[in-house]
C-alpha positions as CSV (number, residue, x, y, z in Angstrom):
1,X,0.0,0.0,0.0
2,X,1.3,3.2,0.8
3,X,4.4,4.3,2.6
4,X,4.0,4.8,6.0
5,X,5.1,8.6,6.3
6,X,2.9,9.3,3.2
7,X,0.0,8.0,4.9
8,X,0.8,9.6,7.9
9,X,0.6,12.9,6.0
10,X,-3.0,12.0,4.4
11,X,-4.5,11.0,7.4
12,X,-3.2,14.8,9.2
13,X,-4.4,16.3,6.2
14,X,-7.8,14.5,6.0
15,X,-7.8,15.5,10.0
16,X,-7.3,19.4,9.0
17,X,-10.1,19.0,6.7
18,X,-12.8,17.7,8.5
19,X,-12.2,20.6,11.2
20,X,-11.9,23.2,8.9
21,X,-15.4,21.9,7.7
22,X,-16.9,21.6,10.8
23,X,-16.1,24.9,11.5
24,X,-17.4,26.1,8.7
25,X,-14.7,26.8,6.4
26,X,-12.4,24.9,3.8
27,X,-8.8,24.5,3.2
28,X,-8.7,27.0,0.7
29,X,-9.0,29.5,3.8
30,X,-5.7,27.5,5.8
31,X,-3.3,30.2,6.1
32,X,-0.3,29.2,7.9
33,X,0.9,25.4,8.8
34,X,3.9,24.8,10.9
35,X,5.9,21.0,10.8
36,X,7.3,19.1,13.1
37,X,9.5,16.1,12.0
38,X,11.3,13.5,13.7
39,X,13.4,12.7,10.3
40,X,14.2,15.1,7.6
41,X,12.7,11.6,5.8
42,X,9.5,12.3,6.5
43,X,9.6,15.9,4.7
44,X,8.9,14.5,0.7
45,X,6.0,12.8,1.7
46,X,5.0,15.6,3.8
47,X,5.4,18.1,1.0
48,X,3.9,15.6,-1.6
49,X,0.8,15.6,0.4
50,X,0.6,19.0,1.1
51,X,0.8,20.4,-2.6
52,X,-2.2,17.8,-3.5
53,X,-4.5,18.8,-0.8
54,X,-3.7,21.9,-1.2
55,X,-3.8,22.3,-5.0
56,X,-0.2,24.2,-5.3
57,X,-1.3,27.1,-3.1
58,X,0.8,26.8,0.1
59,X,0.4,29.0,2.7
60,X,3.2,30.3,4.9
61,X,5.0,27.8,6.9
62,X,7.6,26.9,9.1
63,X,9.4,23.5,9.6
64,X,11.2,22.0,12.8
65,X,13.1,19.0,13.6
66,X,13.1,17.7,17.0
67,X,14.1,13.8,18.7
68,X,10.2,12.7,19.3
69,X,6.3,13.4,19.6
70,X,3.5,12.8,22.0
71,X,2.1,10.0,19.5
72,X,4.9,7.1,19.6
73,X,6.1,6.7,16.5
74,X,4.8,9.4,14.3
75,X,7.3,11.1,12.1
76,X,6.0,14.2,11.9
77,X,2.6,16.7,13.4
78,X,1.5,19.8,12.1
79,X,0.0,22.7,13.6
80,X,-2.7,24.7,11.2
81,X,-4.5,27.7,11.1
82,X,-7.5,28.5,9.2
83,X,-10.2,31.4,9.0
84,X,-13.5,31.5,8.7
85,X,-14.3,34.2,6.0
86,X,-16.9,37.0,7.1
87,X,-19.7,37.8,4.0
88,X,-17.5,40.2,1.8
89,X,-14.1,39.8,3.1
90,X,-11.5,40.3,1.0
């Protein structure tokens, strides 16, 4: 199936979406992300991810390596932050 880190990524990014819908909002409106990785590994298959969800347009970002995470044995966690567009905001 798929690689492990790649699936990782889906399954954050599938995460990200369904809050961003439940709040009422879509990932077009995700305006920052900031990565955390284990392994510099994991960063393709993060970025591979990213780009498809995200259709190309990638908001700003910053990436970190650090030794672990609270989930044993994930590579890598992302922090995101979204808006919720007001009627004619711009």
């Amino acid at each position: 199936g798929v690689p492990k880190r790649e699936k990782e990524a889906l399954r954050i990014f599938e995460n990200i979406d369904a809050v961003l819908r439940a709040a009422g909002t879509d990932r077009t409106n995700l305006v920052r992300t900031d990565q955390y990785y284990t392994t510099v590994q994991a960063v393709p298959p993060y970025q591979q991810v990213r780009r498809q969800f995200l259709a190309g347009r990638i908001p700003p970002s910053t990436s970190i390596a650090q030794q672990g995470l609270l989930l044993p044995g994930a590579d890598m966690n992302i922090q995101a932050l979204g808006i919720v567009p007001v009627p004619d905001w711009r």
